[in-house]
N, C-alpha and C positions, 0 to 999 in steps of 0.2 A: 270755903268749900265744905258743902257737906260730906264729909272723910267717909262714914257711916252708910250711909247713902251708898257711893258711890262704889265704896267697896262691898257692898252684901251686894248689888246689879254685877259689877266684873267677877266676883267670883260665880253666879249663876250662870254668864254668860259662857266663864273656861268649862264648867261642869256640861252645860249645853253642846260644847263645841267637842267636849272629851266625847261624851255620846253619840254625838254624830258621826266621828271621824271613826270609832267603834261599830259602829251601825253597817256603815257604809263597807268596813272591810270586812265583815261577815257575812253579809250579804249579796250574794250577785247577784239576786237581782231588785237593789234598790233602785226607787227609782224617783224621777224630778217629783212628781207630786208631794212624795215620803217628805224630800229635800229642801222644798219649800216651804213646808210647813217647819222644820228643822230649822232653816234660817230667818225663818219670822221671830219667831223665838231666841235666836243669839241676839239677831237686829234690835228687838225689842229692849234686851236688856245693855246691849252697849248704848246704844239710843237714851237712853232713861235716866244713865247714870250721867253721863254728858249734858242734857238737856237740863234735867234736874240737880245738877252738881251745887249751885249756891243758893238752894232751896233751904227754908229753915229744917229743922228734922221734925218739928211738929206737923209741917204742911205736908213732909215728906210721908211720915206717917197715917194722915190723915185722909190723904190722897183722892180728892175728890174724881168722878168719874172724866170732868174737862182735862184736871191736870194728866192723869192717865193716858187721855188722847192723843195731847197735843206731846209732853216728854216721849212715848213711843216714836214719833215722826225723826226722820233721819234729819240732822242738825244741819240748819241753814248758815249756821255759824262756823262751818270749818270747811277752809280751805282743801279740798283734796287732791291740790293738785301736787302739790307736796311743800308750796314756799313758806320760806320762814315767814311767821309774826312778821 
């Protein structure tokens, strides 16, 4: 597992979600459009760090525009239904 990786994406994503959830109770009148684009943004980086987890750190680093597309996309690889492995 890229360790590195995977933890500089989850910590952007709690800092993202700390802001939003900030946002949101200051706000009345936030609203879905704000929100959406708020959650593109978590998505993205839990996405990334998941998709991209046993990536070298060179590649990670290097990060060509494909690999950027495809890590963002929400992972085909996990169960969400909640069953175990």
């Amino acid at each position: 597992m890229n360790r590195e990786h995977v933890l500089f994406h989850l910590q952007e994503a709690h800092e993202a979600i700390h802001r939003l959830i900030l946002e949101i109770e200051e706000d009345s009148d936030y609203d879905s459009a704000v929100l959406i684009v708020g959650m593109q943004h978590i998505y993205h980086h839990l996405n990334t760090a998941w998709n991209a987890r046993d990536e070298s750190l060179e590649r990670t680093r290097d990060c060509s525009q494909q690999d950027f597309d495809a890590w963002r996309q929400f992972p085909s690889d996990l169960d969400m239904r909640g069953d175990p492995p």
